[in-house]
C-alpha positions, -999 to +999 in steps of 0.1 A: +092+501+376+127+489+365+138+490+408+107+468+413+114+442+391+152+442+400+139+442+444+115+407+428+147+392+406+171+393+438+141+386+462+135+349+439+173+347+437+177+342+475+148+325+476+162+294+453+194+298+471+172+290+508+154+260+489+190+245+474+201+246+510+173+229+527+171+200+498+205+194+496+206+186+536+174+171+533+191+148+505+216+139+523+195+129+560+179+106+533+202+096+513+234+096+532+256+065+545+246+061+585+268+057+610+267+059+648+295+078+664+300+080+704+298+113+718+291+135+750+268+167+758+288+197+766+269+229+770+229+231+762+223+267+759+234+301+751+213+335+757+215+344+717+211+311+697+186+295+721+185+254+733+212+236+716+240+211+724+277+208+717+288+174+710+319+160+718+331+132+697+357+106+702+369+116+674+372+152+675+409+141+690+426+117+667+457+097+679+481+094+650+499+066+668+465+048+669+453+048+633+471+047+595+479+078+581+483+090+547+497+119+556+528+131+570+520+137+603+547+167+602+530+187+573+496+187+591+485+219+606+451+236+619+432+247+590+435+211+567+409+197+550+418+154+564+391+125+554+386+104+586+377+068+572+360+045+593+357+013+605+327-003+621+338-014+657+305-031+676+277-011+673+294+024+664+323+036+638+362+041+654+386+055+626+411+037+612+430+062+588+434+093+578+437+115+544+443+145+528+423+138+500+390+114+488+395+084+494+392+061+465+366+030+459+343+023+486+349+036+520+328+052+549+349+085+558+340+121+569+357+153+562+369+177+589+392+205+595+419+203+616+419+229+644+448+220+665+477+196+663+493+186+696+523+165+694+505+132+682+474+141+686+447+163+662+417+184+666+390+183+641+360+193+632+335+181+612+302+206+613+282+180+632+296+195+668+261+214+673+228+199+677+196+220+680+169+210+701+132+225+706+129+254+729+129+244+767+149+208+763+185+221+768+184+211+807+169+174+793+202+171+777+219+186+808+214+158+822+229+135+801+265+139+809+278+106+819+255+088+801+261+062+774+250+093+740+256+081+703+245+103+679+232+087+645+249+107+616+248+108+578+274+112+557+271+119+518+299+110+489+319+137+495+320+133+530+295+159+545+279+145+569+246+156+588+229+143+623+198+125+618+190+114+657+204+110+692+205+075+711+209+074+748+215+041+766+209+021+733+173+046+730+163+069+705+162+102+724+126+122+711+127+157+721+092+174+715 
């Protein structure tokens, strides 16, 4: 009796845990500060995981000759926690500095982690690299490369920031 009601304890313990998870993203695609960031399709699909796409972002590769930096540009190394903050250029978001820590008072930023540093140039990633799409539209996407793709993202207080929708020559991109 006593292995049941321990099996139903850790059963409702993960189960809390799941809905945590999906509330807190679902907070923050509601909630979150919106930006558009400009972006390109990589590779729709792998065998295991199913129709997806990797995004890559202008700023993935940050110039550190090109924007303000609060950070020695000598102590940075793969594996950093940096705060990209923003500026709104046009229609999308370009950054304009770069942090170790929070930044302070009202800003726009994301947080990343660095994954390469080459000369004046950083790698980062920021957890919004993979989009998933329904089963079967991986080769739609396919055949976006060269085409004008922003990506619509949300970013919360702390800087975590989710993607909400894809644009594709100025048009919301529905994939059903």
């Amino acid at each position: 009796m006593k292995k049941s009601k321990a099996l139903i304890v850790i059963i409702l313990i993960w189960l809390a845990i799941a809905v945590i998870l999906v509330c807190y993203n679902e907070l923050l695609l509601r909630k979150g500060v919106v930006i558009l960031l400009k972006t390109s399709p990589i590779d729709p699909r792998d065998i295991f995981r199913g129709d997806y796409v990797v995004l890559n972002y202008e700023i993935s590769r940050i110039n550190l000759r090109e924007i303000s930096t609060l950070i020695n540009p000598d102590k940075i190394k793969a594996g950093d926690t940096v705060y990209v903050v923003f500026d709104k250029i046009g229609d999308h978001w370009k950054p304009f500095e770069l942090s170790n820590s929070k930044p302070k008072g009202f800003s726009t930023f994301i947080r990343g982690k660095v994954t390469g540093k080459y000369e004046n140039t950083l790698e980062v990633k920021y957890g919004i690299e993979e989009y998933f799409v329904p089963e079967g539209k991986g080769k739609e996407i396919e055949k976006l490369v060269g085409k004008e793709l922003y990506v619509e993202v949300r970013i919360n207080k702390s800087g975590k920031s989710s993607i909400s929708k894809l644009f594709v020559n100025g048009k919301e991109l529905i994939l059903k």
